[in-house]
C-alpha positions in Angstrom: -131.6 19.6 11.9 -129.5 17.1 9.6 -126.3 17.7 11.5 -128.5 17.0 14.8 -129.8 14.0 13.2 -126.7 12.8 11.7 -124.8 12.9 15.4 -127.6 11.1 17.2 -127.2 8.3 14.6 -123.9 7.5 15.0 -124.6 6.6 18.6 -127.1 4.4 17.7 -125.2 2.6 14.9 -122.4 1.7 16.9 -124.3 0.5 20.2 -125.8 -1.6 17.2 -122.3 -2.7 16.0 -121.2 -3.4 19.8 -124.6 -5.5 20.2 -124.2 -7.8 17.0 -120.2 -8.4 17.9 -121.0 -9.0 21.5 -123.8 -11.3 20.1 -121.2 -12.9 17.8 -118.9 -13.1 20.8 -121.5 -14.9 22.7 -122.0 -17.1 20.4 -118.6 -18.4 19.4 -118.0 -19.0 23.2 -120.9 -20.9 23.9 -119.8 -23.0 20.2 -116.3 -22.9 21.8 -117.4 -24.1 25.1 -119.9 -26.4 23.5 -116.6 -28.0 21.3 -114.6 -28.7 24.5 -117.0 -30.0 26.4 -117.5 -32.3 23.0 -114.1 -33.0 23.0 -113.7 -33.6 26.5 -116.3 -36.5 26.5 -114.7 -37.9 23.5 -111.5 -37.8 25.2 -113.2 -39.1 28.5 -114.2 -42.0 26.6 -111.1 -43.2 25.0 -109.2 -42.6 28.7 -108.0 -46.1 29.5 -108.4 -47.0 33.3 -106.3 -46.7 36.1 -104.3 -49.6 36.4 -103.5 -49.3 32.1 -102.3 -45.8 33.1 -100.0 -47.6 35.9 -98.2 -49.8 33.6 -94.9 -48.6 31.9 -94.1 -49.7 28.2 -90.8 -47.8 28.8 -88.6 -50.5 29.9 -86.9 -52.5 33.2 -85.1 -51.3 35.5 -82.1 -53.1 36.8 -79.9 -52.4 39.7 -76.5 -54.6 40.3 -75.1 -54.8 43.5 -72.0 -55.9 44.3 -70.9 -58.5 47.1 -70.7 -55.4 50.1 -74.4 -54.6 48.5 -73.3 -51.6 47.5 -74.6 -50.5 44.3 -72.2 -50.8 41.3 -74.2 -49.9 38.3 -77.8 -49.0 37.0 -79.2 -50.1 33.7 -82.3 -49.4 31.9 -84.9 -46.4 32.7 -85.3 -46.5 36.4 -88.9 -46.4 37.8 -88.0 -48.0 41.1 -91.2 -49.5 42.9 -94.5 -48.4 42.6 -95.4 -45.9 45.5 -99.2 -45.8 46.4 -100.5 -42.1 47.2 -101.1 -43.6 50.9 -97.2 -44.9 50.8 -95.9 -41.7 49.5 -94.3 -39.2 52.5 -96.5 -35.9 52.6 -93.4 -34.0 52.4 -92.6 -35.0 49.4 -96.2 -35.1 48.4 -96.3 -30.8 49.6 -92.8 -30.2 48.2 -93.7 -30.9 44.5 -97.4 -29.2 44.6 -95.4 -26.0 45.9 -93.3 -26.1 43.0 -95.2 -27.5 40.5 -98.5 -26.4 40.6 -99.8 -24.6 44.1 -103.2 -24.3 42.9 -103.5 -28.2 41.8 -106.0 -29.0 44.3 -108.8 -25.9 43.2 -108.8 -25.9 39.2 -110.3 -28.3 37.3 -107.4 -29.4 35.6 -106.1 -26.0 34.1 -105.2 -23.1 35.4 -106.7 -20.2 34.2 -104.8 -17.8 36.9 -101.4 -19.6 35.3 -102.6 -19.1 31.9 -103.2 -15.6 32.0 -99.7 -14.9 33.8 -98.1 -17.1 31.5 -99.3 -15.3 28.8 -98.1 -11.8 30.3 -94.6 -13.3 30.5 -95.3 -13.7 27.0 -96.0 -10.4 25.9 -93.2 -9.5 27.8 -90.6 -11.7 26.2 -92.1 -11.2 22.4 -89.6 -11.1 20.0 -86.8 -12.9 22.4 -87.1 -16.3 21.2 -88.0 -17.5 24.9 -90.9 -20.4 25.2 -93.9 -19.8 27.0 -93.6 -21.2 30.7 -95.3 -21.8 34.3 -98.6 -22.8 32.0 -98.8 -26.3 32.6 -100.7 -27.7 35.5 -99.9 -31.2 37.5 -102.4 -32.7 35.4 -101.4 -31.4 32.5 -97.8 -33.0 32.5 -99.6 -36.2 33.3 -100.9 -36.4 30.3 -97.9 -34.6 28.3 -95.7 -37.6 29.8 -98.6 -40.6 29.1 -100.2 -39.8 26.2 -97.8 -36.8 24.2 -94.5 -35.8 24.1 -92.5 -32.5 24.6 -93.1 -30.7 20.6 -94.1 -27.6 21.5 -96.9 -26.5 19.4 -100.3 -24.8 19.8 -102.2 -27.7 18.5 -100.1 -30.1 21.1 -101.1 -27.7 24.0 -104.7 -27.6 23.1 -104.7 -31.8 23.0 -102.9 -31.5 26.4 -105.7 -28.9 27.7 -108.8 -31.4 26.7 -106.7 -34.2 27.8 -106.2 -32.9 31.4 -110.0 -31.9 31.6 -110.7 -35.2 30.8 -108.5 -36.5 33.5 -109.9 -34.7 36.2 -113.3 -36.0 35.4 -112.1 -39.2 35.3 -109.6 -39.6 38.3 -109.3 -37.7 41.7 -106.6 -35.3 42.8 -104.9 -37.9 44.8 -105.0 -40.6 41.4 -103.6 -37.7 39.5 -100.8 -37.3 41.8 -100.0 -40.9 42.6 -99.2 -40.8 38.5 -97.7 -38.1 38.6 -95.1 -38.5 41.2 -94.4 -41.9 39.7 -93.8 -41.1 36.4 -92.2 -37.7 36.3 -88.6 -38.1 34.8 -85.9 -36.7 37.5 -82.6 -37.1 35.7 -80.2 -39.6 35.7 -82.5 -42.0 33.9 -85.0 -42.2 36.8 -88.7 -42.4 36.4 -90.7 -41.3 39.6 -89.8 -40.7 43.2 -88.4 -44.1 44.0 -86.4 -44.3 41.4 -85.0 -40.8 42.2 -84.5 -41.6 45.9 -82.6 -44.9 45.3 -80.6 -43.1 42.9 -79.8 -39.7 44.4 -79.9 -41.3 48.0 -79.6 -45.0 48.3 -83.1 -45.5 50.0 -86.1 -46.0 48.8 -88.8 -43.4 48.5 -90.8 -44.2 52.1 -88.1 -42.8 54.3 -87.5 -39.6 52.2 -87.1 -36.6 54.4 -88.0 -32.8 53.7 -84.7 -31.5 52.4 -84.6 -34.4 50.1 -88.1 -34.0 49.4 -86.8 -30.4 48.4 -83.9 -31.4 45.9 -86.3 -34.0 44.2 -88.8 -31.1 43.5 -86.6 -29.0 42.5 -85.2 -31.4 39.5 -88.4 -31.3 37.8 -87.8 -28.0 35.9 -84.3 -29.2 34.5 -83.5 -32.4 35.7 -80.3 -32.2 33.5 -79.1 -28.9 35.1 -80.3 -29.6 38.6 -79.3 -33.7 38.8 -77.2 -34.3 41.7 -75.0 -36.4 39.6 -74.2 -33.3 37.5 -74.0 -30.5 39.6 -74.6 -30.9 43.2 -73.9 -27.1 44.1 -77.1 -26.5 41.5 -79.4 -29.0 42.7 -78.8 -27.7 46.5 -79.2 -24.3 45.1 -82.4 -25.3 43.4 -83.7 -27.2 46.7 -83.5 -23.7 48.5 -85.8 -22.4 45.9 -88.2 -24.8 47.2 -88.4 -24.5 50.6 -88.7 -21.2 50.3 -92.4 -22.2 47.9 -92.8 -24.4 50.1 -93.0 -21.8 53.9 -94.8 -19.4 51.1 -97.5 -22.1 50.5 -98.0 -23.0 54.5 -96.6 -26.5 53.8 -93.5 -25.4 56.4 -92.5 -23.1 58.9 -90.1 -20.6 59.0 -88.5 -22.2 61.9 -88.8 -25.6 59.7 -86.8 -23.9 56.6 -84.4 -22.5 58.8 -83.4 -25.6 60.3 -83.0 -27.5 57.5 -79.5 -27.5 56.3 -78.9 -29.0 52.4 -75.2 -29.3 52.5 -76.0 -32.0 55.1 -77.7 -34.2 53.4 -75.5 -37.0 52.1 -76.1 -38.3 48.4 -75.4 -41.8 47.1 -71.8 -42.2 45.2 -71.7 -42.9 42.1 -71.0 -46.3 40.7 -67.2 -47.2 39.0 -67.7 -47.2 35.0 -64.6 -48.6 34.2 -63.6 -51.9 34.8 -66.3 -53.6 36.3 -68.4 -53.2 33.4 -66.7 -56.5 32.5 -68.0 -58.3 35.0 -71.8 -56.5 34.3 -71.4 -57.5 31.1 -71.2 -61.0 31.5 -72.7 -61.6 34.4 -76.1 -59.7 33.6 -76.9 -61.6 30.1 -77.8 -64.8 32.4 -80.6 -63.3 33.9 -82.4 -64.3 30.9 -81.8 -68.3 32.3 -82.6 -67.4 35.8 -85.5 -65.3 35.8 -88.6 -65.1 33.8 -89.7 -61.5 34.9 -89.5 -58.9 32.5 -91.4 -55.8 33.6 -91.0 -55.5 37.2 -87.6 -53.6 38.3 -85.0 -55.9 39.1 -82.1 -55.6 42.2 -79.3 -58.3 41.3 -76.5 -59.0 43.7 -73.5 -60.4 42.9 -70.2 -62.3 44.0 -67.9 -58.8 42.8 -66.1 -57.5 45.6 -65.2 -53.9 44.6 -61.8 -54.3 46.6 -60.6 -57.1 45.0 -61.3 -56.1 41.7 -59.4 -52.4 42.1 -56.8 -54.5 43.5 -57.0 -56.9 40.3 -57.5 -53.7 37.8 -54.2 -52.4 39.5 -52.1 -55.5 39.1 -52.7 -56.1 35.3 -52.3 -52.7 34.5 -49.1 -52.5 36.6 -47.4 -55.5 35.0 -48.7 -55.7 31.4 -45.9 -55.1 28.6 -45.8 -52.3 26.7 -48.4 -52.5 23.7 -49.9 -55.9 25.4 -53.6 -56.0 26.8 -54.3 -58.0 29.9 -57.0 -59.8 31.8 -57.5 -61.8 35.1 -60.2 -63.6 36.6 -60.6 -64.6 40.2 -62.6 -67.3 41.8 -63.9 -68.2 45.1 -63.9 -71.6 46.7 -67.1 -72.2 45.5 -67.2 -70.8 41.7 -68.1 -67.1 42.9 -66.5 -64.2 40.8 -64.7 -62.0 42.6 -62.3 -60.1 40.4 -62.7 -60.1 36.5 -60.9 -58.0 34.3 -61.4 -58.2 30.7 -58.7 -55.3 29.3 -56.6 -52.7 30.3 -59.6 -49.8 30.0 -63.0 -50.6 29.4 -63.7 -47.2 28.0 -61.8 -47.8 24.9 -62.2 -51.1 24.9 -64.9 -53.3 26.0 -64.4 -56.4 24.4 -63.8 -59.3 27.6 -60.6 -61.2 26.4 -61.2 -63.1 29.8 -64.8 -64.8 28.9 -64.9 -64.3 25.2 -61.0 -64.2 23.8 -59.2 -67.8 22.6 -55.9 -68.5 22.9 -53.6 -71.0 23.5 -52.5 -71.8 26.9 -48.4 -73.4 26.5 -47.8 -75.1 29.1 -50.4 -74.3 31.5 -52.4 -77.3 29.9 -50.1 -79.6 30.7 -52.5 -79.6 34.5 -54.5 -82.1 32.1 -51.6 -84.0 30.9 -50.1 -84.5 34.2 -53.9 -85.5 36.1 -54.4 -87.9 33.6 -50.8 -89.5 34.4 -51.8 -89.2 38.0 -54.8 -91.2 37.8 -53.1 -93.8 35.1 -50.9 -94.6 38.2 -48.0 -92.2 38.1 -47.1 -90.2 41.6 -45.6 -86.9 41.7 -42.1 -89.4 43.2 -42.4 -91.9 39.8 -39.2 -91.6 37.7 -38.7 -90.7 34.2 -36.0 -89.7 31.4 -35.8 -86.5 30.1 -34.5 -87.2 26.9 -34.8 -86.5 23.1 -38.4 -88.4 21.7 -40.0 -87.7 18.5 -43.7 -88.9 17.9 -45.1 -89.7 14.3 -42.5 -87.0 13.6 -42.9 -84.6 15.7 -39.7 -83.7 18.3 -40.9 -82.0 21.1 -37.6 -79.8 22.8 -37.2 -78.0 25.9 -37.1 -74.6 26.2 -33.5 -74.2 27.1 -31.8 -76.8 24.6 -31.0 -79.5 27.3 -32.2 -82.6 28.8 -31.8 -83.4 32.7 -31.8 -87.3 32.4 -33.6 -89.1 35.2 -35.7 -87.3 36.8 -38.8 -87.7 38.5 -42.8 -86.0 37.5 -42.6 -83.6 40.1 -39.3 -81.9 38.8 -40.3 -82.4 35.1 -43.5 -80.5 35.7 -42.0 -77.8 38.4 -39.6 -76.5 35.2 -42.1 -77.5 32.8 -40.1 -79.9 30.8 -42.0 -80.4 27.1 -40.6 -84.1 26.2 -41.5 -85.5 29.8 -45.2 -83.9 28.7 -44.9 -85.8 25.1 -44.0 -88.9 26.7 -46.8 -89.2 28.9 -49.2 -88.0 26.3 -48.3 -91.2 24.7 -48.7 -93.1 27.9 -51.9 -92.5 28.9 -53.2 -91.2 25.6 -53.9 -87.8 23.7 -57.6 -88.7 24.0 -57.7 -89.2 27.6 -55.8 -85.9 27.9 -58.6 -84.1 25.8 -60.9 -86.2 27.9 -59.9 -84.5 31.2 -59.7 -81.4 29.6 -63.7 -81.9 28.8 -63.6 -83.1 32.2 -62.5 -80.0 33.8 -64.7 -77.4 31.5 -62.8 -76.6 28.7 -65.6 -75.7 26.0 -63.4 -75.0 23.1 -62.2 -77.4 20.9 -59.5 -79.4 21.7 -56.9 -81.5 18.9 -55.6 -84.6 20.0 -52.5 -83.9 17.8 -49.1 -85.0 19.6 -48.2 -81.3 20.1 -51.3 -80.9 22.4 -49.9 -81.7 25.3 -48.0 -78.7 24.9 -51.1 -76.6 24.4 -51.9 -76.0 21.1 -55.4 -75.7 21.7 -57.2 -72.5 22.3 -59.1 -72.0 25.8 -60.8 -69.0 27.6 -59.2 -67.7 30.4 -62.1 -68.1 32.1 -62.2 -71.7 31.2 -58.5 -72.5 32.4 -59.6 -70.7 35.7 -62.2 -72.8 36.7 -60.0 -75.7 36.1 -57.7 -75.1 38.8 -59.9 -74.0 41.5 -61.6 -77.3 40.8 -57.6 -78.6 41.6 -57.9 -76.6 44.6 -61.3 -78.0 45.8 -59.6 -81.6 45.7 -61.1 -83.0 42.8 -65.1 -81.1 42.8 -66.0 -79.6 40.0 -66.2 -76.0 40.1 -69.3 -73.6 37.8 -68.0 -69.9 38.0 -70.9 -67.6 38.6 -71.8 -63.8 39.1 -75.4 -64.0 40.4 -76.0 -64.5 43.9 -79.9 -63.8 44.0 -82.3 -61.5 42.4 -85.4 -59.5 43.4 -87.9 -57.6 42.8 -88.0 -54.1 43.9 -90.2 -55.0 46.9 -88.1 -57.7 48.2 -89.7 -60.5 46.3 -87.2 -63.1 45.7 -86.8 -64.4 42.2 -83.9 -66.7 42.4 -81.0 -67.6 44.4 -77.7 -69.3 43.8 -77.0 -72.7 45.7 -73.9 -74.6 45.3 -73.5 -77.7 43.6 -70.8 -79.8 45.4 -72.0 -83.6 43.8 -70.2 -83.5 40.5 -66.3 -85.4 41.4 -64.0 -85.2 38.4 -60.9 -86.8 39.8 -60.3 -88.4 43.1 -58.6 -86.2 45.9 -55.5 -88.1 46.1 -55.2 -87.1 42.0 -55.8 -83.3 43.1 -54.1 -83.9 45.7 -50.7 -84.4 43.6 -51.1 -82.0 40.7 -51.5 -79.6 43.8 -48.2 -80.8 45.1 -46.6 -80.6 41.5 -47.9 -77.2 40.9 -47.1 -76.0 44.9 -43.2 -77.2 43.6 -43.7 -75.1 40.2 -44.1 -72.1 42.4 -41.7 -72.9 45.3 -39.0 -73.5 42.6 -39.9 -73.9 39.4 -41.1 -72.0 36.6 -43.8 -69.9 38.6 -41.0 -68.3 41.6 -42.6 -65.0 40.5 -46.0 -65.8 42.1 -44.7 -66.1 45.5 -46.8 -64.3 48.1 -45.1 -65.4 51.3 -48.3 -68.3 52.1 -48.5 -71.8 50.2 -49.0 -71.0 46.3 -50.1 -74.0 43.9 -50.0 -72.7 40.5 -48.6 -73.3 36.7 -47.0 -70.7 34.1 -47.9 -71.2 30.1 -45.7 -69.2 27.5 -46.7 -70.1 23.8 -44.0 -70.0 21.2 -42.9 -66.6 20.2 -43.9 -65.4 23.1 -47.8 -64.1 21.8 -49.0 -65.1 25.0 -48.6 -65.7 28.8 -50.1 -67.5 31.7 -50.1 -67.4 35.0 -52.9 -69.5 37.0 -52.7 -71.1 40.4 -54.7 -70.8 43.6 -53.8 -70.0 47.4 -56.3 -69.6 50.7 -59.3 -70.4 48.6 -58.9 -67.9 45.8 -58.4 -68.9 42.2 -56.4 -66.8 40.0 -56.0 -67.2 36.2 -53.7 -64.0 34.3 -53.5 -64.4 30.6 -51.2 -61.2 28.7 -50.4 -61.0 24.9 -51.8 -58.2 22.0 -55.3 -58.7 20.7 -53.3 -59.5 17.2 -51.3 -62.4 18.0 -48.0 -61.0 17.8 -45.0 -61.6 19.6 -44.4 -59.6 22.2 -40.6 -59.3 23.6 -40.2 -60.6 26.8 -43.3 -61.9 27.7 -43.3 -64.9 29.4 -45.8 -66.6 31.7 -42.9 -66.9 34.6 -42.8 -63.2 34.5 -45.6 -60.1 34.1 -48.2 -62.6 34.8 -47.0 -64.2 38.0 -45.8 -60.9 38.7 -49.8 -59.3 38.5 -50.6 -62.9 39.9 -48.5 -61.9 42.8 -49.3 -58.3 43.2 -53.4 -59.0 43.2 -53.5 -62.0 45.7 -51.5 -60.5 48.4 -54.7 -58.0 48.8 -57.0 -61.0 47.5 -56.1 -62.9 50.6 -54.7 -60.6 53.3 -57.4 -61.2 55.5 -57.9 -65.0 54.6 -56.0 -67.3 57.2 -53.3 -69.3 55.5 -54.0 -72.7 54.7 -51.8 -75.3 54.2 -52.1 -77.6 51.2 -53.3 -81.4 51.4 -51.1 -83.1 49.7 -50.6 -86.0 51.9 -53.5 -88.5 51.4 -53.8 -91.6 51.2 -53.1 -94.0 47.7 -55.9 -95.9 46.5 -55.6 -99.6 47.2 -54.8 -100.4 44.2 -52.2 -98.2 43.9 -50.6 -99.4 47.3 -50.8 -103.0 46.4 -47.1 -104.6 45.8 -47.1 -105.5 42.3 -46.4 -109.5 42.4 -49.6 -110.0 44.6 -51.8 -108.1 42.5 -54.3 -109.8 40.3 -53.7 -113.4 40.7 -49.8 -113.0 41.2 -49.2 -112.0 37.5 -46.0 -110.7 36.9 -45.2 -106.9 36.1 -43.0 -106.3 33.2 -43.7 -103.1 33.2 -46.3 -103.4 30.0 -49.9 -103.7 32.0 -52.0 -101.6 33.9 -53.5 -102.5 37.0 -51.0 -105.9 37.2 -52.2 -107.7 34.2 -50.6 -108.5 31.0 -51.4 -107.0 27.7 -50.6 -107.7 24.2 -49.1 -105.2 21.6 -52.5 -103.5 21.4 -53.1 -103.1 25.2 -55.6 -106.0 25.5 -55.1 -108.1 28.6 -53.7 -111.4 27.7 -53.5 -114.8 29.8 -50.8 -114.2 32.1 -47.9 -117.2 32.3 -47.5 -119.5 35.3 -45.5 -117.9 38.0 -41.4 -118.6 38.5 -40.6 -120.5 41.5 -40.9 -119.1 44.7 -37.8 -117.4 46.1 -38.7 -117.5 50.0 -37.0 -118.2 52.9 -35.2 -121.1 53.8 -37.4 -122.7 56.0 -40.2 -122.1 53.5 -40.2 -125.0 51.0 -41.1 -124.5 46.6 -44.4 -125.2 45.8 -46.2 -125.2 42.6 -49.5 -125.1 41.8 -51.7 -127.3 39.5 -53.5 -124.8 37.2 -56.7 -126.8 37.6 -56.4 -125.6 41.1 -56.4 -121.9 40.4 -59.5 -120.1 40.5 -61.1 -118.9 37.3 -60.6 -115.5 36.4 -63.8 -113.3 34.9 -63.7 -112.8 30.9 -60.6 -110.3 30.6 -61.9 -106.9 28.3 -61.6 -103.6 28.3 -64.7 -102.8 30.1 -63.2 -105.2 33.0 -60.4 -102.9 33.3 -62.3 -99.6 33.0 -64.2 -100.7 35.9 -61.2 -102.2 37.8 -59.6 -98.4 37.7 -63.3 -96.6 38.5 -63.1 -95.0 34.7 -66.2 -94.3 32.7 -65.5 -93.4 29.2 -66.0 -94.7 25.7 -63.5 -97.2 24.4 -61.0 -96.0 22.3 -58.1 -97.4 20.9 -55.1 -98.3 23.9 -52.3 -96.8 24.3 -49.7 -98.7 26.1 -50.8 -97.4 29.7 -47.1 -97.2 32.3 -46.2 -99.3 35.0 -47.5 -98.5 38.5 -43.7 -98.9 39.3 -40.9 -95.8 37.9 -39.7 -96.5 34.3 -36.0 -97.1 34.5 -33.9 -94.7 35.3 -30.4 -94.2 32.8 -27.6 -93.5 34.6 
């Protein structure tokens, strides 16, 4: 009877054990169920709305564009243009719910199906160090991307769960998506579909087809493995994954996957790293001036033209001495940058020696010594002695020991003769030189020592550049600029270059001669070496020792500055300005301007009246003795003085002497130096005169 009682019991006591634990059971669910639907409102609550889910703190995106509008580099994380659901092709809109998450559109923001196969794989892999996959829902790496990060932890995913439970309550399937497909990183550095097509395809996201759909999908999973930029044979291989999800789901036919052929489609190049970072790097650093806009993705174009600047890349390269660096820039017309190199390699060196280095230029400054003689009254014809001089002790000589004697400006400056420059420095004045320096954009300082007119004072390349091609746009100032308009990713328009032709720094018949004295230097003077077989204007600069040389001149509406030397200042053998840099000069502008017709400089123009005026006629019939400017006397100081009555007459026979009362003459105007100034159309401060020349030659020695 006990052994019968004793084995009905034991029945009973574990049908009672199976009650209380299924109890138990029961009632931690319902307290579990009860806590997430707790935590779901809480989290429901402290959702921000939509358009705060919209906004990116990430960062702008910016897009450069070179002159061809091809795309030359990318900058910042890309998130390309906000795509609505409505805007967004349904291709690409199936193509990432195949891959991603085939049930997105029946759970309620998890997947229980996922999670319980997900968690087989895991049994499976125990012990093999692999991380759970195939768990996470659409929704779920909404919120992963938006709200957590990638840590991978149990108390993460159970934050992600709540979070994406709270999402669907919040927002529909096609909110969730629209999110989603914008925010999802692809590689590359871009942030949603856009940004994905512009990069990977060169389009934007509107016109994206299905096999492009396909390898945008398929980068999801490892968009470091699978980006086209990496490994195209991968991400093709990965695409064919997806269509294949894709004909399983419905989404296509199996006469739709067959026809699609992935090799076809043709991917965007990528954009040169190397050199043209130069120009991106001083170019971009304006936008700051230009635009106020600084959340909304950005497409720049610019003045660059990609063949030009291989072609200028090439040339200083080619031509720079052993153990020297190297750097060009090249201007349109109008200012525009076409070429800029600022080293040899960008990779191992990005510092810009042609915007941001200082050095000095030799005898490529003498451009402002020789303008400011030009508009003093000199002409490129106007005499003068090449012989020893020595100012407030300083004795300028000539680079090969010897002085030519007479000879006139245009052959002084064509083989860059250094006492002709010295003399006219003290003609017109070291200040007026410095002044038309200013004049012509140099922003560094200048010395108005004797021995700057043999440039002593450091420039930029860049600097030096735009002061010949304002020589070469007769006399109109000249801003260099990279920026030729900006936009949003939309189209909107956010600024736009226009040309500024109203500032005149010298009139043409001035630019018109230095052109004709630096057209000789080329044709055969210092500068032979910059020949290109078309009209070259143009001027070499060697400093002493040889630490640096220039070559800068201008033909068919191109500006071309070259400046060569070691980043350390020291000599380096053979390097001259007459040599590798007209040489790279050379080499670049017979590609810069092979399709440009030739032009023909203007160097015939007309002499201002003043200028054509014979001497002994000229303000009240004064005499010339070769000490006044603009045919009036001056004193020791350079003050006009009273002139003295004039000689006799000397005319023809017939024609009889007269002289005339001075209470007959008319009364001149009070005689200053702000009379003169305004008699020779100048407008700067007074300084103290230097004995300005004679509009006639100085005398010639035998």
């Amino acid at each position: 009877m006990a052994g019968s009682g004793k084995s009905k019991g034991t029945p009973r006591g574990v049908r009672k054990w199976l009650m209380r634990g299924l109890k138990i059971g029961l009632a931690a669910a319902v307290a579990a169920m009860l806590a997430l639907v707790i935590a779901v409102v809480i989290a429901l609550q402290s959702l921000p709305d939509y358009e705060s889910l919209k906004s990116s703190p990430n960062g702008q995106m910016i897009r450069v564009h070179a002159a061809d509008g091809s795309v030359i580099v990318s900058l910042g994380p890309s998130f390309g243009r906000w795509m609505t659901y409505d805007q967004i092709p349904a291709v690409m809109v199936d193509a990432m719910v195949s891959t991603e998450d085939k049930r997105f559109y029946m759970h309620p923001g998890i997947d229980p199906v996922g999670m319980a196969r997900a968690a087989w794989v895991a049994v499976e892999r125990r012990g093999s160090g692999r991380r759970l996959q195939g768990a996470s829902t659409i929704t779920q790496q909404v919120t992963r991307n938006i709200f957590l990060n990638n840590s991978y932890s149990f108390g993460r995913k159970i934050r992600e769960m709540v979070l994406a439970l709270a999402m669907e309550r919040k927002f529909s399937k096609r909110q969730i998506l629209e999110l989603y497909l914008n925010k999802v990183y692809f590689g590359g550095g871009a942030y949603g579909i856009d940004a994905a097509s512009r990069k990977f395809f060169g389009h934007p996201a509107t016109t994206i087809d299905l096999p492009e759909a396909a390898i945008i999908a398929g980068l999801v999973k490892a968009p470091s493995s699978y980006s086209p930029t990496a490994d195209a044979e991968a991400a093709i291989g990965r695409a064919g994954v997806v269509l294949d999800l894709m004909q399983d789901n419905g989404k296509i036919s199996a006469s739709e996957r067959a026809s699609v052929d992935l090799d076809d489609v043709k991917m965007a190049p990528e954009p040169p790293q190397n050199s043209v970072r130069y120009f991106t790097d001083w170019a971009l650093p304006q936008l700051d001036l230009l635009i106020d806009e600084p959340n909304e993705p950005l497409e720049v174009y610019t003045t660059i033209d990609l063949g030009m600047q291989r072609a200028a890349t090439a040339a200083v390269q080619a031509n720079a001495p052993k153990g020297a660096q190297g750097a060009m820039v090249s201007l349109d017309r109008d200012g525009a940058v076409r070429a800029m190199v600022g080293g040899l390699d960008y990779v191992s060196s990005n510092y810009n020696r042609a915007v941001t280095a200082t050095r000095q230029p030799g005898s490529a400054w003498k451009i402002f010594v020789y303008m400011a003689a030009l508009e003093a009254g000199y002409t490129p014809d106007t005499g003068i002695t090449d012989e020893p001089v020595t100012i407030n002790g300083w004795s300028p000589r000539n680079s090969n020991g010897r002085f030519a004697g007479a000879i006139d400006i245009r052959t002084a400056f064509a083989y860059s003769i250094n006492t002709v420059a010295a003399k006219l420095g003290v003609e017109v004045g070291f200040s007026t030189v410095a002044d038309m320096a200013r004049r012509f954009g140099i922003s560094t300082p200048i010395n108005t020592h004797p021995s700057m007119v043999l440039g002593t004072s450091d420039v930029r390349l860049i600097d030096m550049t735009r002061a010949f091609a304002s020589i070469a746009r007769k006399g109109i100032a000249v801003t260099p600029y990279g920026i030729t308009k900006v936009t949003t990713a939309d189209g909107r328009l956010l600024y736009e270059h226009q040309d500024d032709t109203s500032r005149v720094l010298v009139a043409p018949w001035v630019a018109a001669g230095m052109t004709d004295l630096m057209q000789t230097a080329v044709s055969t003077g210092t500068g032979r070496a910059a020949q290109i077989g078309r009209p070259v204007a143009g001027k070499t600069g060697t400093t002493s020792s040889n630490k640096d040389g220039w070559f800068l001149g201008f033909s068919s509406g191109i500006t071309t500055g070259v400046w060569m030397g070691r980043d350390d200042a020291r000599a380096v053998g053979g390097l001259q300005g007459g040599r590798a840099p007209a040489r790279a000069f050379a080499d670049y502008m017979k590609v810069a301007v092979a399709k440009r017709p030739v032009e023909k400089f203007d160097t015939e123009v007309t002499l201002p009246e003043w200028q054509l005026e014979p001497d002994e006629e000229a303000y009240y019939e004064g005499p010339d003795n070769g000490a006044y400017a603009g045919g009036m006397m001056v004193d020791e100081n350079g003050y006009p003085i009273e002139p003295p009555a004039p000689a006799p007459s000397q005319g023809y026979e017939d024609e009889p002497d007269m002289e005339i009362d001075p209470q007959d003459r008319p009364q001149p105007p009070r005689l200053d130096q702000q009379w003169i100034d305004n008699v020779l159309g100048r407008d700067r401060a007074r300084q103290p005169a230097q004995q300005p020349p004679s509009n006639r030659p100085p005398s010639q020695q035998p």
